[in-house]
C-alpha positions in Angstrom: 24.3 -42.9 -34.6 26.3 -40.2 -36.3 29.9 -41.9 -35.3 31.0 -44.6 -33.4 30.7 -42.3 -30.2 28.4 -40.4 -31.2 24.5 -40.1 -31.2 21.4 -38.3 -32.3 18.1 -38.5 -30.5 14.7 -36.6 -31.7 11.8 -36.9 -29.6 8.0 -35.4 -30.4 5.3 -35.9 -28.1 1.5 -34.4 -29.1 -1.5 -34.5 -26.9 -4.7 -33.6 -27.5 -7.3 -33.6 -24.3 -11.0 -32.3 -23.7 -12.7 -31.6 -20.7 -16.2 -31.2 -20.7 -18.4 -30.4 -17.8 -22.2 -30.1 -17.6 -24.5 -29.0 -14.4 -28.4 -30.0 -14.8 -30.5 -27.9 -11.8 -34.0 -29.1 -11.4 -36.7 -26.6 -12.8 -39.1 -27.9 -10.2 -37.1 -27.9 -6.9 -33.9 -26.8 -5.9 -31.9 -23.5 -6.2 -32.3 -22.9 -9.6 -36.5 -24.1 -9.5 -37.4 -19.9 -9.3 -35.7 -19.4 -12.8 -36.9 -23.1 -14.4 -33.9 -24.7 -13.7 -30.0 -24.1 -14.8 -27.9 -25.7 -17.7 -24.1 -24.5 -17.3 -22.2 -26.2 -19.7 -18.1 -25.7 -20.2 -15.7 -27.3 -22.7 -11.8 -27.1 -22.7 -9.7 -28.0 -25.5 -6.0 -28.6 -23.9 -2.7 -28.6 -26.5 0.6 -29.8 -25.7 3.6 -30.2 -28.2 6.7 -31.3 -26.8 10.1 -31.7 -29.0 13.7 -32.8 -27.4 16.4 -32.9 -29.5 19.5 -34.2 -28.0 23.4 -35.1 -29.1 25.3 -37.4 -26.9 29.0 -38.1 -26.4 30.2 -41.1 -24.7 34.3 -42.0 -24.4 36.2 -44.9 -22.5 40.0 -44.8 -22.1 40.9 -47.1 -19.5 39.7 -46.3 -16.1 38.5 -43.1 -17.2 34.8 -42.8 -18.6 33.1 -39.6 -19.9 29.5 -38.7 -21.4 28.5 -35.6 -22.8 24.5 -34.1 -23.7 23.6 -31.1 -25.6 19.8 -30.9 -25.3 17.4 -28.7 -27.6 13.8 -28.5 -26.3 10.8 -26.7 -26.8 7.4 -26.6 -25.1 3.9 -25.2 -26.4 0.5 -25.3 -24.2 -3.0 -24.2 -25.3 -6.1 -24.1 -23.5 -9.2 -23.4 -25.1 -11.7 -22.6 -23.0 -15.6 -22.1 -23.7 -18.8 -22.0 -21.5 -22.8 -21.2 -21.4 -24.8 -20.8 -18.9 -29.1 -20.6 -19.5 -32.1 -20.7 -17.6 -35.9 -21.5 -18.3 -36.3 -25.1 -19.2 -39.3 -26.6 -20.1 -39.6 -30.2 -18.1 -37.5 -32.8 -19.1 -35.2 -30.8 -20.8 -31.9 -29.8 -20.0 -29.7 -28.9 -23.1 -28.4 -25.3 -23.8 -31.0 -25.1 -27.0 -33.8 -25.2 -24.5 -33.4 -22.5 -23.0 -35.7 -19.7 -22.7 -33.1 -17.2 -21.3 -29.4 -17.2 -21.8 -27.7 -16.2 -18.7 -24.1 -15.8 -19.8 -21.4 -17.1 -22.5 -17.9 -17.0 -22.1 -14.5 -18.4 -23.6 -10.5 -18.5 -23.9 -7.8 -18.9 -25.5 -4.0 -19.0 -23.8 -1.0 -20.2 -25.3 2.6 -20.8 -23.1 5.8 -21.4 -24.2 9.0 -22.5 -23.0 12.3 -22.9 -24.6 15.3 -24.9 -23.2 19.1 -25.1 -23.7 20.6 -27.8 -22.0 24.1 -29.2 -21.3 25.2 -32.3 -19.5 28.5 -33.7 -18.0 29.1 -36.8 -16.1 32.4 -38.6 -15.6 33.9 -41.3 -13.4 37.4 -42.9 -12.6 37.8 -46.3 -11.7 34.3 -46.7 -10.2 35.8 -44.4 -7.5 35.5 -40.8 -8.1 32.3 -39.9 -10.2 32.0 -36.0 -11.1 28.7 -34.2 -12.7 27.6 -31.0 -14.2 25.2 -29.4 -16.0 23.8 -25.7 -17.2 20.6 -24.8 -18.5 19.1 -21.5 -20.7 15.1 -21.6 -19.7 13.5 -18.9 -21.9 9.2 -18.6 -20.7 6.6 -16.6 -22.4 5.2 -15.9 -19.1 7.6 -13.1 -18.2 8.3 -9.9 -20.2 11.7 -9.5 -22.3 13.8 -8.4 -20.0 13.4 -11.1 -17.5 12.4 -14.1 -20.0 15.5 -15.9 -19.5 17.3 -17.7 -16.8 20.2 -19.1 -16.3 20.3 -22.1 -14.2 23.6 -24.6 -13.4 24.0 -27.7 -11.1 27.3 -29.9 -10.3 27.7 -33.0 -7.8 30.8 -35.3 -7.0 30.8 -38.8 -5.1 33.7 -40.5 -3.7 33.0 -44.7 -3.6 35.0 -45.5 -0.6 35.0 -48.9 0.1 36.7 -49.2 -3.4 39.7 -47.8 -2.2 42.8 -50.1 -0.9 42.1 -48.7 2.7 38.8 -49.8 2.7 38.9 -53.1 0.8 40.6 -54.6 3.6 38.0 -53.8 6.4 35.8 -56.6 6.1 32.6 -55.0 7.9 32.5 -52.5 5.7 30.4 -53.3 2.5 30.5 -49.9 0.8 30.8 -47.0 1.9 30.5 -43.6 -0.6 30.6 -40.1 0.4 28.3 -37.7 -2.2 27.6 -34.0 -2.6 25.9 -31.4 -4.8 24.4 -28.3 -6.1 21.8 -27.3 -8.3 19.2 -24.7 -9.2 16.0 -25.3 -10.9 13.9 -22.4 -12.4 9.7 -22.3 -11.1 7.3 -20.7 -13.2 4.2 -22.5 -12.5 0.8 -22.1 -11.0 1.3 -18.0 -11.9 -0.9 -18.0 -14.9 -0.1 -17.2 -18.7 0.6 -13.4 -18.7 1.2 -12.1 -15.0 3.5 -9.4 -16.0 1.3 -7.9 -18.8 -1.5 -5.0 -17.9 -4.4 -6.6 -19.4 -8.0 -6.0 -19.7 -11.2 -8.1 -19.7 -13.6 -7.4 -22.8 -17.6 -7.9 -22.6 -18.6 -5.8 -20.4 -21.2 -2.9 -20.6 -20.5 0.9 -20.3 -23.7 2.7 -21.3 -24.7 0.2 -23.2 -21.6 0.5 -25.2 -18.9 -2.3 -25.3 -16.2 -1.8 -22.7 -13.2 -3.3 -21.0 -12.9 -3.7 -17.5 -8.9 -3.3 -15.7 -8.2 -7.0 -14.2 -5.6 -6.5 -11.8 -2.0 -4.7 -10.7 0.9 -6.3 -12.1 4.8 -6.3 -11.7 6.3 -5.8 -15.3 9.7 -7.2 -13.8 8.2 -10.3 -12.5 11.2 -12.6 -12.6 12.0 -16.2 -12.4 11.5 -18.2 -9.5 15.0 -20.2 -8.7 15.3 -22.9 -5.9 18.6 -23.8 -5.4 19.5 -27.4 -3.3 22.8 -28.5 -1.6 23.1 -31.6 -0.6 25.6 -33.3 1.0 25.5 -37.4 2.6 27.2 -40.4 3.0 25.5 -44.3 2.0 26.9 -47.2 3.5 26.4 -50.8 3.6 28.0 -53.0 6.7 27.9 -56.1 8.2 27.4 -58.3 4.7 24.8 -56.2 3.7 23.2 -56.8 6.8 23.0 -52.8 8.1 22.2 -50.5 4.6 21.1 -46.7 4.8 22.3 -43.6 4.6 22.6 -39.9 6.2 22.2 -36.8 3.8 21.9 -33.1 5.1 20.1 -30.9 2.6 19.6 -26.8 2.1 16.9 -26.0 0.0 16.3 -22.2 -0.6 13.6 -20.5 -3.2 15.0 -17.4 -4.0 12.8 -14.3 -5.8 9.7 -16.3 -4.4 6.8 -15.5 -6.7 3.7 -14.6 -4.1 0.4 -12.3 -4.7 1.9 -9.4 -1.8 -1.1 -7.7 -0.1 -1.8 -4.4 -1.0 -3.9 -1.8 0.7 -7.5 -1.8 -0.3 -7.4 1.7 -0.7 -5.6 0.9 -4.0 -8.5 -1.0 -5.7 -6.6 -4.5 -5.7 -6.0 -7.2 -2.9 -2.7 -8.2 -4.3 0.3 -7.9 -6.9 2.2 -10.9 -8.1 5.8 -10.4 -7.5 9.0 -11.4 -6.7 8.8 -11.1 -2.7 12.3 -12.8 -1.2 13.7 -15.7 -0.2 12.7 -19.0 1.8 15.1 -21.7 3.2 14.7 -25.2 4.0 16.9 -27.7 5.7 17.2 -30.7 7.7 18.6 -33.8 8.4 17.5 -36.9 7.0 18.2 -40.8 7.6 17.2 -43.9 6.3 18.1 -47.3 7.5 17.0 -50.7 6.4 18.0 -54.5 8.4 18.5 -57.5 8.3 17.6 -58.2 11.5 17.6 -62.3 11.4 17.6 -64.5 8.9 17.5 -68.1 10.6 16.3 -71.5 9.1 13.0 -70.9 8.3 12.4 -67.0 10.5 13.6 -64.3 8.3 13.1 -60.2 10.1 13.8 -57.0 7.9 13.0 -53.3 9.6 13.6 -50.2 7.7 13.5 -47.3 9.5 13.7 -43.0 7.7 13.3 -39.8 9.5 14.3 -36.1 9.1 14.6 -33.1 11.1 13.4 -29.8 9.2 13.1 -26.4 9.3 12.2 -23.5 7.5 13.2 -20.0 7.5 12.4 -16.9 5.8 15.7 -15.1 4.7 14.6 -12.3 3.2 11.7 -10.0 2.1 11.1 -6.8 -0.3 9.0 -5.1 2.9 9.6 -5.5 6.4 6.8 -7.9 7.1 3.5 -8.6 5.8 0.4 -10.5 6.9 -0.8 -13.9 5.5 -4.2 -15.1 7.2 -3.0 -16.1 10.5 0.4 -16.2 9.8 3.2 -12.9 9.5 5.9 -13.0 7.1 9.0 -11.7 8.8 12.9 -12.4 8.0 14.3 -14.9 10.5 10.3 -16.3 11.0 8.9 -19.6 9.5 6.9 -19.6 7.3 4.5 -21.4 9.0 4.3 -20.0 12.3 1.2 -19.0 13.4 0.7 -15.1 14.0 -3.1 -14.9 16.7 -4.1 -13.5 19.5 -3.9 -15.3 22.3 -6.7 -16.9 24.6 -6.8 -15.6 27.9 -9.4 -18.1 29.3 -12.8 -18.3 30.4 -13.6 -15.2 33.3 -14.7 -17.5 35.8 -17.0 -14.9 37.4 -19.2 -14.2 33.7 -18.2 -17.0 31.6 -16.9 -14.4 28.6 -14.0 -15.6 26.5 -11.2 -13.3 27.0 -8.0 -12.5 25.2 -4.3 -10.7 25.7 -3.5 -7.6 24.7 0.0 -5.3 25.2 -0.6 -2.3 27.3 0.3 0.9 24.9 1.4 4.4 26.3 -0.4 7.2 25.4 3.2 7.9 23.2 1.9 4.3 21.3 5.3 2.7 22.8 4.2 -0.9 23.9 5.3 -1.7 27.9 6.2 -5.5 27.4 3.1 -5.6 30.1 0.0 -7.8 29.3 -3.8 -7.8 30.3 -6.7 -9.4 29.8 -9.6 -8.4 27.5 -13.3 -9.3 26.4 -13.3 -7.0 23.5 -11.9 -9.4 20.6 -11.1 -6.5 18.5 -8.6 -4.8 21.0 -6.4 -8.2 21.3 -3.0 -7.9 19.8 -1.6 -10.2 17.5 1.5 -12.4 18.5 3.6 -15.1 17.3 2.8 -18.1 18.7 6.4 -20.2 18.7 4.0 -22.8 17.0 4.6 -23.8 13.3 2.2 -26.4 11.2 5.3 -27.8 9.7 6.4 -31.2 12.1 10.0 -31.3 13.2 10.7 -34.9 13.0 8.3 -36.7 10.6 9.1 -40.5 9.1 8.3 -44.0 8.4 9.0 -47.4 9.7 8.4 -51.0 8.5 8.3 -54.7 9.2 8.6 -57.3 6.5 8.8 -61.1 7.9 8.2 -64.5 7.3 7.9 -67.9 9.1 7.7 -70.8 7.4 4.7 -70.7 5.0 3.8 -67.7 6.6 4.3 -63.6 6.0 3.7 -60.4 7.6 4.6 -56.9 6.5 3.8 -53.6 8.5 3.8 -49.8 7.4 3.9 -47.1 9.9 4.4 -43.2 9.5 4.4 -40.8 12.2 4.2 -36.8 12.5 5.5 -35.0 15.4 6.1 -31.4 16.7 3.1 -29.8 14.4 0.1 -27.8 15.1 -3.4 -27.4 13.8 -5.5 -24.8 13.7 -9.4 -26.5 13.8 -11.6 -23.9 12.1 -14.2 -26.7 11.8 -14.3 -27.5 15.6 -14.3 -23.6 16.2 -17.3 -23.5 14.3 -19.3 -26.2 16.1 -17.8 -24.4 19.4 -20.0 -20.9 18.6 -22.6 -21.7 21.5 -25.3 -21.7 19.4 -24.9 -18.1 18.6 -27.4 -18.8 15.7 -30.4 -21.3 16.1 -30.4 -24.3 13.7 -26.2 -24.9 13.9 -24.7 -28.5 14.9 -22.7 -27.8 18.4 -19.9 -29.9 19.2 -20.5 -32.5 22.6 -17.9 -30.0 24.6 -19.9 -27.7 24.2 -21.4 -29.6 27.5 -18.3 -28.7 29.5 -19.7 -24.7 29.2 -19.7 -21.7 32.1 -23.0 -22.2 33.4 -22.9 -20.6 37.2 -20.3 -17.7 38.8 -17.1 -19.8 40.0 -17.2 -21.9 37.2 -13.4 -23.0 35.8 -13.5 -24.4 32.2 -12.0 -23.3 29.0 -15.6 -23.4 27.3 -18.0 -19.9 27.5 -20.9 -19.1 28.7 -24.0 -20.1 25.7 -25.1 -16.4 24.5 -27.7 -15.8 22.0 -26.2 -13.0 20.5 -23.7 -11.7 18.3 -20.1 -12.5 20.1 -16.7 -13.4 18.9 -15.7 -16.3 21.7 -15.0 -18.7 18.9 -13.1 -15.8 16.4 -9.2 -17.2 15.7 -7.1 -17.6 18.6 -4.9 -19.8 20.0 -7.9 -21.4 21.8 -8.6 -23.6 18.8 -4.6 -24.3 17.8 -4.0 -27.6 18.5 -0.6 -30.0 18.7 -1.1 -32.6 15.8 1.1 -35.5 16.5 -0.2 -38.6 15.2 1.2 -42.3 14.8 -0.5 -44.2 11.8 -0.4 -47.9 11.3 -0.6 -47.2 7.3 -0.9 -50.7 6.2 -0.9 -54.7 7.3 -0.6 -57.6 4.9 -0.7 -60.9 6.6 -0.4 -64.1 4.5 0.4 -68.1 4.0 0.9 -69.4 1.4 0.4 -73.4 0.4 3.2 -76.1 0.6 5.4 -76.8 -2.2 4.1 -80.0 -2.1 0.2 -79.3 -1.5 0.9 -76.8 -4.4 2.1 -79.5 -6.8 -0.5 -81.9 -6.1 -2.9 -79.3 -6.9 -1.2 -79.2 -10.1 -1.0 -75.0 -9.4 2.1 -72.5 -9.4 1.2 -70.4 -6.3 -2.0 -70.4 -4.0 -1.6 -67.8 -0.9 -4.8 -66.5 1.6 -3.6 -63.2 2.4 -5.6 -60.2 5.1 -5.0 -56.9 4.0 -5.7 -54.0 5.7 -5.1 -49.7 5.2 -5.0 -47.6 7.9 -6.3 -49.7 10.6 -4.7 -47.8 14.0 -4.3 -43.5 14.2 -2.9 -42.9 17.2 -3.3 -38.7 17.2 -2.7 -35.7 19.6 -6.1 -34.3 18.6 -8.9 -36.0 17.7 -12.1 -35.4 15.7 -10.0 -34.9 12.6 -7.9 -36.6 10.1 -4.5 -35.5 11.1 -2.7 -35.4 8.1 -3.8 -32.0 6.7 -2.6 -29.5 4.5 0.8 -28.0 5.2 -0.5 -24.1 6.4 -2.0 -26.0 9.2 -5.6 -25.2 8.6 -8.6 -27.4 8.9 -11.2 -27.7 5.2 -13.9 -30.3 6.1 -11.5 -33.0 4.9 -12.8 -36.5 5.6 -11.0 -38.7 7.5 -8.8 -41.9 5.1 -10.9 -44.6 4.8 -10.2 -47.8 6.9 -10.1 -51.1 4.5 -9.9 -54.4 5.3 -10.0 -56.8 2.6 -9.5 -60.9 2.5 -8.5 -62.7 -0.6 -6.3 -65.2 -2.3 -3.7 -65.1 -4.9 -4.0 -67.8 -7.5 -1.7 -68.3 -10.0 -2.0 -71.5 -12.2 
């Protein structure tokens, strides 16, 4: 404490981890059996320093109220990184010493730093009217001089309502507060330690000389990352507390998106890391909680949340560019998928068939359609299908009767689709002997006049199950997330027992799915594409809580 309203705060944090990982393959069977078995061994040293120093103002005059920060921080991360690999291992050994024949050695060392100006506003009348604002200077090591720093700002008001005169006297009406804001935040993660810097790999051989090997393409005005977030609600309570929730719309938009932007292969690298445009997110959200009932010895609470999103790409350096199965285009989602599209089974052969435009011989497309068997000649479209959902939520039940309790969680996913690469690989027909096939595989085009959506088995190279909209699925899903069921003893059973608590409870964690498409667990990653994931595990457990 500096003065009676103001204070000095110094923070330090070190941390000091290791990772270490070892890999033992057999000499005697296994992959590594025709070298005399594998030791790869890696250790990684990690570094972080962390120091905060911050002076804070705080004032009262009467119903006015005012608090001031001024923040000084610094960050520092190291990795140090270090690993071996040998081969030819005599039995029962399996450290590095033993080893007859060094395969490889290898090792790191990256530093990052990040240094932060901060400033911080906040001040309220009469428990009314509350006003915010802050600014922040972000300089990172991971981009070049000229684009190091950025400059980043945020500022919010709220109006309470239901503390004004006009309010007080409506006696349904709880509270009531009106509430909106701004604010950007600067992203510089998961791009690595130096993406703007040319650099070069070392250890490599040129003619049995030491030499360097070029690593990638790099932007040298790679910038900062900024997502900016309005927001803008209202929070009520009514009915004696009986109704609380609240209704926010938010507009979330990364701006200078940092992405790896495909590059010809003709140039020697896949990608460059670079600033490629702007993405926007909004929606709706709500979230409302009840008390339902609350009657002698029945009590009933339901809480209820649920949003309506979208997403939009708002602009782009390049007119469009491809992304796996989906196309990058300004007024496009993100995540809509870009495939040719199934044309069916021909019921006369059995082939798989696809779409594709008709062209004039001047390349101008007709609008016109037809029907192909040659995979390579469909064309590409977008689908009007996104992997995002458009409505996704929650809803629970919390209740009790008497000695007894019940409480229910439920989320829900609709208006998503799924692209199954796993089903499409157990849908090749057994193009190759020795595969797992899936059971519709039974549903195949066996004889001429045949209708079914499956083809024809052919031992052969073909591309029926190549990426189309055959295997793009709708993923809605309804999931009973968790039950807890209990009862607890009487007060007076509990007292002769000479204990403070004694309840049997049944718990159980993702009992019911309820799902659009089977086979899978629906809740996969957010590009909509399938990676062997297993399905949440079911759980049912019985016990009792004792408490003495």
């Amino acid at each position: 404490k500096l003065l009676e309203n103001l204070n000095f705060n110094s923070q330090f944090a070190y941390e000091n981890a290791t990772v270490d990982n070892f890999r033992f393959d057999n000499n005697e069977f296994g992959a590594a059996a025709t070298v005399d078995g594998r030791v790869s061994q890696s250790r990684n040293f990690f570094t972080t320093k962390n120091a905060i120093q911050t002076i804070s103002f705080e004032k009262t005059l009467g119903a006015h109220s005012i608090k001031t920060d001024a923040i000084f921080e610094t960050y520092e991360f190291e990795e140090n990184f270090m690993n071996a690999i040998g081969t030819g291992f005599l039995p029962n050994i399996n450290v590095l010493s033993g080893s007859t024949s060094p395969e490889s050695v290898g090792g790191s060392i990256n530093k990052e730093r990040l240094l932060s100006i901060i400033g911080r506003i906040n001040y309220s009348f009469n428990r009314k009217f509350i006003l915010e604002g802050s600014f922040r200077r972000d300089g990172s090591s991971k981009f070049s001089r000229e684009t190091r720093w950025g400059s980043f700002f945020s500022a919010g008001g709220s109006w309470v309502l239901s503390n004004e005169n006009f309010i007080t006297n409506i006696d349904w009406i709880n509270r009531l507060k009106l509430k909106a804001s701004y604010g950007e935040l600067g992203n510089n993660r998961g791009i690595g330690f130096f993406p703007y810097l040319q650099v070069f790999e070392t250890g490599f051989s040129q003619l049995n000389k030491p030499g360097i090997l070029s690593l990638e393409f790099v932007d040298p005005n790679l910038s900062w990352e900024k997502t900016a977030l309005t927001n803008i609600g209202v929070e009520f309570s009514f009915f004696e507390n009986k109704i609380n929730g609240s209704i926010e719309y938010y507009n979330k938009e990364s701006i200078d998106l940092i992405y790896d932007q495909p590059l010809a292969l003709s140039t020697g690298n896949e990608f460059v890391k670079t600033n490629v445009g702007a993405v926007k997110n909004s929606g709706l959200e709500f979230s409302f909680e009840s008390n339902v009932l609350k009657q002698d010895s029945f009590e009933l609470n339901l809480g209820l949340n649920f949003s309506f999103d979208k997403n939009e790409i708002t602009e782009l350096t390049q007119d469009e560019f491809i992304d796996g199965n989906k196309k990058w285009q300004v007024g496009k989602s993100l995540y809509e998928f870009f495939m040719p599209k199934s044309a069916g089974v021909d019921f006369r052969d059995g082939y798989q068939m696809w779409f594709k435009d008709i062209i004039t011989d001047q390349g101008v497309r007709t609008g016109e359609q037809i029907k192909t068997k040659e995979y390579s000649e469909a064309t590409r479209y977008y689908t009007g299908k996104s992997s995002i959902p458009s409505f996704v939520g929650g809803f629970s039940i919390n209740s009790s009767f008497k000695n007894f309790d019940l409480s229910a969680l439920f989320n829900f996913s609709f208006g998503s689709y799924i692209y199954d690469s796993v089903y499409a690989s157990l849908m090749n027909g057994f193009e190759r002997a020795g595969r797992q096939g899936h059971p519709d595989l039974e549903k195949r085009w066996q004889n001429p006049g045949d209708l079914t959506d499956v083809p024809l088995f052919l031992n052969g190279q073909n591309d029926f199950n190549s990426e189309s909209t055959r295997f793009l699925f709708k993923n809605d899903y309804i999931r009973l997330r968790g039950l807890n069921i209990g009862y607890n003893l009487s007060e007076n059973l509990i007292d002769k027992l000479n204990l403070e608590k004694f309840r049997i409870f049944f718990q159980g964690d993702n009992i019911f799915t309820y799902q659009s498409h089977r086979g899978i667990d629906p809740e996969q990653a957010l590009s909509g594409l399938t990676d062997n994931r297993s399905h949440q595990m079911k759980t049912f457990a019985i016990g009792i809580n004792l408490q003495l």
